[in-house]
Structures are given as C-alpha cells and as structure tokens.
N, C-alpha and C positions, 0 to 999 in steps of 0.2 A: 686798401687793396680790394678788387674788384672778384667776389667770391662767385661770379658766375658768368661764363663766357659770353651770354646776352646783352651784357652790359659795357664789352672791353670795345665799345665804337673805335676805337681808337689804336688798333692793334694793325699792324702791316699783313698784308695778304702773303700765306704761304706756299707756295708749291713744292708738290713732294716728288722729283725729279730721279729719284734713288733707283727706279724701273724702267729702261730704255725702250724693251719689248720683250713680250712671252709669245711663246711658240709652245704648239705641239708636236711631240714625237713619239712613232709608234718603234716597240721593239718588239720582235718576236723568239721563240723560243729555239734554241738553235737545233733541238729533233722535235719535229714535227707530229710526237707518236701518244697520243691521246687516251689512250685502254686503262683499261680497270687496273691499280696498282703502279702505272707509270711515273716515273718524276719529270716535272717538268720544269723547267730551268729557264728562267731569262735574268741574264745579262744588262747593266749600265754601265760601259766604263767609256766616260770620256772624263780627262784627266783637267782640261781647263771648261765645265761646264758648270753651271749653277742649275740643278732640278728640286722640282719642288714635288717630292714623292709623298706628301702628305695629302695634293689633288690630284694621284694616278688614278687611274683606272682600268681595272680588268675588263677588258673583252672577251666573251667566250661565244662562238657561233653554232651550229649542230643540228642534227636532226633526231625524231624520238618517233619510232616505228612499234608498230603495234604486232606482239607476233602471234596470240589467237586471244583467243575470249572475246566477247562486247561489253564488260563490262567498263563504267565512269571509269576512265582513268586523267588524273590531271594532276600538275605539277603542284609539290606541299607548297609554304610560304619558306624563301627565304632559300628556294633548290638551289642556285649557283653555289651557294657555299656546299651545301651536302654534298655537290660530287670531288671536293677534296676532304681526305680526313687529315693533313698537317698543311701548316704552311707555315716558311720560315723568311727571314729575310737577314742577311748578311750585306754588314758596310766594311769595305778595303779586308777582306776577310776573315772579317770577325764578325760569328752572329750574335745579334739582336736584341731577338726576339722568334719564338715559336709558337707555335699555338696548332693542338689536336685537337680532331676532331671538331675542325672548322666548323662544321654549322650549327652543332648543337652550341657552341661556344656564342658566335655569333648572334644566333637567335636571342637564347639569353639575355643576353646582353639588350638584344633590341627591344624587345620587350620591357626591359626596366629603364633604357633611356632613350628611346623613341620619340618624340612629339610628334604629333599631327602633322605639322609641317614638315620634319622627317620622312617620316611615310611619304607625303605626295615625292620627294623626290626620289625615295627608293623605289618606286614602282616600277622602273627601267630595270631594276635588279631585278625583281624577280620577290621583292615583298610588299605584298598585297595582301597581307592578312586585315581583314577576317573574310576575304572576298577569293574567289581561286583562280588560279593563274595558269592559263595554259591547257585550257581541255579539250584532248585527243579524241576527238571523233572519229578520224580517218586514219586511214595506215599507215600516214605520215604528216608529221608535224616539224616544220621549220621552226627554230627560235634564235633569238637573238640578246644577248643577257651582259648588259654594264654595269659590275659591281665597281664601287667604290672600294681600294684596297683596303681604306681605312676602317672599311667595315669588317674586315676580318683581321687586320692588322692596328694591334691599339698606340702602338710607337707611334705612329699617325695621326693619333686625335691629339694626346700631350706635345709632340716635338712637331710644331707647325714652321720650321726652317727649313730653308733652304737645304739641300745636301749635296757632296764634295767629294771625287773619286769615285771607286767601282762600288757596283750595287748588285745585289744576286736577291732574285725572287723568288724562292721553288716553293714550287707546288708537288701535292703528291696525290693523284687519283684516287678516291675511294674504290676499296674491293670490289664494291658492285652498289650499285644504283637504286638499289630499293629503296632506301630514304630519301630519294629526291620525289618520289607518288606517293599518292593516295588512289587505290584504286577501290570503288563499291563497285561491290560484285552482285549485290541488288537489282542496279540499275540495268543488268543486262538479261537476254531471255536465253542465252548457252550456259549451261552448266560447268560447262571446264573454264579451269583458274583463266582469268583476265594476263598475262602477261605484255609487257612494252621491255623497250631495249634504248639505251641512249645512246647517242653519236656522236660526241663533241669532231668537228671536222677544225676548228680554229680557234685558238686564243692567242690574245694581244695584249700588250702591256703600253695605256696610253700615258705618256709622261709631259709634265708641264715644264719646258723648261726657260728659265727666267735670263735674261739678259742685263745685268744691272750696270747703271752708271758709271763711267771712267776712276772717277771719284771713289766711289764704294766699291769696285774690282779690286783698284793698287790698296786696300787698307784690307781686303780679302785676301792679296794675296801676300803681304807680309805678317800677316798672321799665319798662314799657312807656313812662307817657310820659316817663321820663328816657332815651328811647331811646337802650334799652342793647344793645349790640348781642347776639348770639346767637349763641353758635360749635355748628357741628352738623359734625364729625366723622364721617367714615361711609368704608367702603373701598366705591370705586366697578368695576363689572362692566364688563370690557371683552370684546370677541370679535372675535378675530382666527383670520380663515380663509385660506387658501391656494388663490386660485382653479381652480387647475388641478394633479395630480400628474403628472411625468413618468414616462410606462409602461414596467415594468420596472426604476425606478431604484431604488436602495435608499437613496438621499442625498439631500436635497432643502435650498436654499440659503433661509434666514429673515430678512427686513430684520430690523432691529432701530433703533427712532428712539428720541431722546432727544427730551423736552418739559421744557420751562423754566416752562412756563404750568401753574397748578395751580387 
C-alpha cells in the first residue's frame, strides 16, 4: 500500500464537478434607518437556494463629520463592529447565535487568533492595528467598511456549509459612537473638546450563493424532505464584564455559574 500520494503514479485523474457555479447576491435591509439604537434587519429567504453564509459579507458605507474642536481624531482598530453592540442571526426562525457587545467581543477574539496573514485581509474591515485607520482631518470624511460576518459571527468559522431556507441577520446600533475614535486632544491648538459625529448612510449583506450539480441538488433535496435533521456544531462567544473594580484592590471576587441548558 502506497502510504503517500507522491507515489500512487498510477491513480486515475479526478474532477470535482459537485459546483456548477457561485454567484453573488446583495440583500439589503428592508428599513433603511441607520441611528444610534436602530435595529437593523436583513432577510434570506429563498426556499430552493444553497448560500454559503460562512463567506457573507457586511457592507457598511457612511460619512464621519467633525462638529468642533481640531483635535486628532481617527477611527480605533476594528470600528465597524463598535457601531453595533448585539448581533444575532436566525435560521427558518430559530436563533443561533448572539453576540453583545460586538466589538469588544470581536476584537478579543482577534487579538488572540489573528495571524499576520489574517490582518493583511482585514484591513478592508477596518483592522489595522497597531497602525490607524481613518484620520479626520477635514470636516468630512467618506468611508467604506467590508467586514467579514464571520468576524463577528463565530457559527461562521465552525459550520462552513452550505445553508437552507430563511435567514435573518439583525443587527442593533450602538447608543452612540464613541468607541468607534480615539480622539487626542494634544494634537490640536483649540481648547474645546474635539467632537465628530458618524453617518452610516448604507449597509449590505453580500452573500455567496452556490449553484451545485444536478446530482448533489436531487440527494439535497431528499434529505430535505425526509427531513432529516441537521447538527451545526459551533463554540458559541460569550462576554462576561465585571461592573465595577474596587479602587486600589488587587483581588477581585468572580461569580462563577453552572448551566445545564445547552
């Protein structure tokens, strides 16, 4: 037996014909209403489609206006997520997966499994740490910001299938927008606070969606109506903060609960 494919001369040429063609499709949100606190909602339902919401991607577009001071202001690492603080996702209407306090969750996260290579493709997002992103010199500043959903959404990195039936993305505005700057107020020679304002004018939800062989459709879709069920496995983002530190202490005491419910 031939313990290394280098060696199997002898093995017939395979082609993996299982993929007829991918396409993308954009969906957008059906209220168009952007503000501090908003929810915002997009929709998949097509009933015979195969998406592959593992490489979606969030569009957001917008502008970020400066309303006095001169002081540096420029976008933290990692803002597109800080202007939501939940995001959930619901399949055939049942959700998920949730996750608060998207960027801080996020970030986290990225920071501990990042690679270099990582980075260079997030830098369309909007992480570009340890470098800054976005500095508002002028009274107005255009931006343009494609997260990866999977960046904020972890069902996404484990469950890399296909999916089946209605999809619902909401998103939920953060209150306000300060944790998306850094502003030094050094940098400028007016004395009054530096303020900016953000504008989100557009988001999109781009979706991949797959076209598969005649073949792999009819065995899709007798599973389907032998409904069969569907195990999606995924380690779920939890965030746990500590309201308050006590000042000066070096010790600080952690509930710790057990959950029976999974």
């Amino acid at each position: 037996m031939l313990s290394n494919q280098v060696f199997n001369i002898f093995r017939k040429p395979q082609n993996d014909e299982s993929i007829q063609k991918v396409e993308w499709r954009t969906y957008y949100p059906y209220v168009k209403s952007f503000r501090n606190n908003d929810v915002i909602e997009i929709d998949i339902n097509q009933s015979d489609a195969y998406d592959a919401l593992y490489d979606s991607l969030l569009f957001i577009s917008g502008t970020v206006e400066r309303i006095k001071g001169d002081g540096r202001a420029t976008f933290v690492n990692n803002a597109g997520d800080f202007m939501f603080q939940s995001a959930t996702y619901e399949q055939n209407g049942k959700e998920l997966e949730a996750v608060r306090e998207v960027g801080i969750v996020s970030t986290v996260r990225g920071f501990l499994t990042y690679t270099d290579e990582d980075i260079k493709h997030l830098a369309i997002s909007g992480w570009t740490y340890p470098n800054s992103f976005g500095i508002i010199q002028t009274t107005f500043l255009t931006f343009n910001i494609l997260i990866p959903v999977k960046h904020f959404l972890n069902i996404f990195n484990d469950h890399q299938c296909v999916s089946y039936g209605k999809h619902t993305i909401r998103l939920v505005r953060a209150g306000d927008d300060s944790n998306c700057f850094k502003i030094d107020e050094t940098a400028g020679t007016v004395a009054s606070k530096t303020e900016v304002k953000l504008n989100i004018e557009n988001i999109e939800l781009k979706v991949k969606r797959i076209f598969p062989h005649d073949q792999i459709k009819l065995q899709l879709l007798k599973a389907i109506q032998a409904d069969s069920p569907i195990l999606i496995p995924f380690r779920k983002w939890e965030l746990h903060m500590l309201p308050a530190l006590t000042q000066g202490a070096k010790n600080e005491i952690w509930t710790v609960k057990n959950s029976s419910f999974l």
